[in-house]
N, C-alpha and C positions, 0 to 999 in steps of 0.2 A: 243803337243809342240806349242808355243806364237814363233814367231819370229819376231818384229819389222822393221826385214829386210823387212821382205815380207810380212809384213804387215797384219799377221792373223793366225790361229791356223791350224794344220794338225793332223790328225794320224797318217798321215801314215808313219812307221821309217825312211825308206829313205829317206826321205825330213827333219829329224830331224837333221840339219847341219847348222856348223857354219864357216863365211867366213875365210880362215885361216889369212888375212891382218887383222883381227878384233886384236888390240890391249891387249885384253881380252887374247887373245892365245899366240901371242908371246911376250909380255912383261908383262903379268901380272895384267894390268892398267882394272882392274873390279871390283866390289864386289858383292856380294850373300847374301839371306838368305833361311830358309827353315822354311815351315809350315805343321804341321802334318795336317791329313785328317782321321777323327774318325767319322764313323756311316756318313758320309756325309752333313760331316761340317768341317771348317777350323777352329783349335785349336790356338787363339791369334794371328789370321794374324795381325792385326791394330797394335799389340804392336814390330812382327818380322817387318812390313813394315817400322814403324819410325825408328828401328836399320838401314835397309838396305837406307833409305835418310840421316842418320846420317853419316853412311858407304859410300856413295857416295860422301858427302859435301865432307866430310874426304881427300878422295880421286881426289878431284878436280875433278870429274866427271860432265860437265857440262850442264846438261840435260835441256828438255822442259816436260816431264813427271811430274805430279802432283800425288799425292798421291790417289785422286777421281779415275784417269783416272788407275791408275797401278793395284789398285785394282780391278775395274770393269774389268779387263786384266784377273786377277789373278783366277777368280773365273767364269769368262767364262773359262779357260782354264780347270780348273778343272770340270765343266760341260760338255764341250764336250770331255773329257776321259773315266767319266761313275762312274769314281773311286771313291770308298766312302770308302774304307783303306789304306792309304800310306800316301805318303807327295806331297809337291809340293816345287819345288825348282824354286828359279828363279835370273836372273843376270842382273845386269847392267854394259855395259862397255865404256868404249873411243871409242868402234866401229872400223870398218875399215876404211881401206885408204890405207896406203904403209908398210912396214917393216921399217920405220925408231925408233927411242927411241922416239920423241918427239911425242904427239897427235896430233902437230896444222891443220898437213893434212888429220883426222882425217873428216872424210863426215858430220857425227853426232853421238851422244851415240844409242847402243843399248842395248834392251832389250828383254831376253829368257826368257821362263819360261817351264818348261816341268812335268810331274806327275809323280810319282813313284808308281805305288801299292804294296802294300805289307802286303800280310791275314796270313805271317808266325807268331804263339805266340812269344809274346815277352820272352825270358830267361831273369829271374829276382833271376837266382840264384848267391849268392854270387861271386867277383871277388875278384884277388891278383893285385896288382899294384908294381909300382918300381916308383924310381927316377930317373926321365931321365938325362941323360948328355947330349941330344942337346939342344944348346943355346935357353932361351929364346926367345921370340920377344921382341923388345923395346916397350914400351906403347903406342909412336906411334901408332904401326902396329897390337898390339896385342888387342887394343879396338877400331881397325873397322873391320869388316867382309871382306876383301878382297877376291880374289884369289890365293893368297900367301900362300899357306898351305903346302910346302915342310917341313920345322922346323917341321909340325904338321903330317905329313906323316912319316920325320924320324922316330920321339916319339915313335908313333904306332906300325913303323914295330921295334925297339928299345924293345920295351916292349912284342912282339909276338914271338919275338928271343929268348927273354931270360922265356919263360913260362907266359907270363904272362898279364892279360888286357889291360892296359896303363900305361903308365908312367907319374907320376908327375910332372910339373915344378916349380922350385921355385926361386921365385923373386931373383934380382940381389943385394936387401939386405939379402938373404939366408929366409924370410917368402915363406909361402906356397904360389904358386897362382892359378892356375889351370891343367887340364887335356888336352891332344890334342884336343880334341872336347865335352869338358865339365867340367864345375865348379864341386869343393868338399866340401864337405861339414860334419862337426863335431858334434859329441853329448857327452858332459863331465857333467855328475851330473845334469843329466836333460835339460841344457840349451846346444842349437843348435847355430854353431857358424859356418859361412863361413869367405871366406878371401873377402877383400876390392875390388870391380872394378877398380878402378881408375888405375890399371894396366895390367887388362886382359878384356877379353870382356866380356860385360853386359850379362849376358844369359839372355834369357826369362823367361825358365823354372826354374830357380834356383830364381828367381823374384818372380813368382810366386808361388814357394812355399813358399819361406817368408810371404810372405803374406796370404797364407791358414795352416801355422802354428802356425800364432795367434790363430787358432781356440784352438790349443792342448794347449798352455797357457790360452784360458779363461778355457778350459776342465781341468787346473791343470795337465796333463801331461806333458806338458813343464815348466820348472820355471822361461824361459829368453830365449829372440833371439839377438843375437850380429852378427854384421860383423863390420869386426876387421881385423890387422895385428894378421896372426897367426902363431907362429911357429910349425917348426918339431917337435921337442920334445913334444909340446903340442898337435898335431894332431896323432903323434903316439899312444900316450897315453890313447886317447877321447876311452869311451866306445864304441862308433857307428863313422864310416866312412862311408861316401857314395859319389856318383858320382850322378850328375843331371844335363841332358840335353834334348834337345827334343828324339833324340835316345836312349839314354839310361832312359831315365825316371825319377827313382830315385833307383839307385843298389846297395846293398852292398857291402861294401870292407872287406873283411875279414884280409888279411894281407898287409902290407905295406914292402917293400924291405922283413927283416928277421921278422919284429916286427908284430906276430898275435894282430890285432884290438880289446880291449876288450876279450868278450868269443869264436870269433872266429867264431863267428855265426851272420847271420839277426839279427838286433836288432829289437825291439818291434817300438821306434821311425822314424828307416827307412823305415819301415813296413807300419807304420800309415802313413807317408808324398807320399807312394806310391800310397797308395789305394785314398789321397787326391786328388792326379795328376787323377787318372783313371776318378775318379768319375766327376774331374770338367769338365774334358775333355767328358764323357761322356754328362752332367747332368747340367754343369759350366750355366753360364749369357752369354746374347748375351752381353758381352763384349769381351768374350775370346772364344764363339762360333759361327761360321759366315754360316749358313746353304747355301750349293748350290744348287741351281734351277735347277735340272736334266730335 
């Protein structure tokens, strides 16, 4: 773990703590992102880092941290861990100071950062979903990475209660928008369609495979890529539904509330955008591959 508090990295868990006046804890006033760790390399740190300074701006977080310097943080940390499969998660926040609402007394912002290993196979067998009934976020709060992930914790435990992976939210004009901790995404008559950002948060992963699914339209397995207002009815209907984030990858959705997805099976194109994700992630440009120096 990185602690800005103190100024450097430790192993050892016990020292893995956070001040409880840190504003981050009792008010919420922080934001995060997270970046997987494949084969001992950072998968699209550069592109999670500009979310989490966007995320910050957002958030009136008023730091002296540069994007060079966070980085250079980021990737020592994950070198002195050892870890070459998990992720690395990391936070900025208002910092400590007192228990009051406001930040002004506030010492300065700080910054964590800690590793996760994780060598368990990933499950890439199909999932059931539902519509959630906890309220959206407001676009505000829903397109920056905060700490605020209660609405995103109900969902979950929402959709674990009643049998099933996650639940859906869908925008306050009743279109699809996203999953508690991941974009979705549609395939109707060959052409791959997600819903708009501009009301939920930008994934990385759902970014990026837009962009390595050109390949299956030059290959003529796609016929078209759209992001768009999408509706219910049109997403119930899509032959392929899937789910796409850094955790989940890219998953099938087999059924939606009562409505089985297509044949009810993996499709062939959730298939192809999986092993896309694997392979760049293995194999990818050192743009979206950040090797650490063990």
């Amino acid at each position: 773990m990185y602690s800005s508090i103190f100024g450097g990295i430790t192993t050892e868990p016990e020292a893995m703590v956070i001040p409880m006046d840190d504003h981050m804890v009792h008010r919420g006033h922080g934001v995060f992102d997270t970046a997987a760790i494949m084969d001992g390399h950072l998968y699209e740190l550069d592109q999670h880092l500009d979310r989490f300074l966007k995320s910050a701006s957002m958030a009136k977080i008023k730091h002296s941290f540069d994007k060079k310097e966070i980085r250079k943080i980021l990737i020592q940390t994950v070198s002195a861990s050892k870890c070459k499969q998990g992720s690395l998660r990391y936070w900025l926040s208002a910092g400590p100071g007192d228990f009051q609402l406001s930040p002004s007394h506030c010492h300065q912002p700080s910054l964590y950062a800690i590793v996760i290993e994780d060598r368990s196979p990933s499950n890439q067998k199909g999932v059931r979903v539902i519509t959630s009934s906890i309220p959206i976020k407001p676009p505000q709060f829903a397109t920056m990475k905060s700490v605020n992930y209660l609405p995103n914790v109900l969902s979950k435990m929402e959709a674990e209660e009643k049998g099933a992976y996650a639940a859906i939210w869908l925008d306050n004009d009743g279109f699809i928008a996203e999953g508690p901790n991941m974009n979705v995404a549609f395939v109707k008559e060959n052409e791959l369609f997600m819903p708009c950002f501009d009301k939920i948060l930008s994934g990385c992963t759902a970014k990026r495979v837009l962009r390595l699914s050109e390949g299956l339209v030059r290959e003529e397995k796609l016929k078209g890529i759209r992001v768009d207002n999408v509706s219910v009815e049109e997403g119930k209907s899509a032959d392929e539904m899937m789910l796409i984030g850094s955790g989940v990858l890219v998953r099938a959705v087999l059924q939606w509330d009562e409505q089985i997805i297509g044949e009810g099976k993996e499709g062939p194109v959730t298939q192809a955008l999986l092993n896309l994700i694997l392979e760049d992630m293995k194999f990818g440009p050192p743009t979206v591959r950040v090797p650490i120096p063990y």
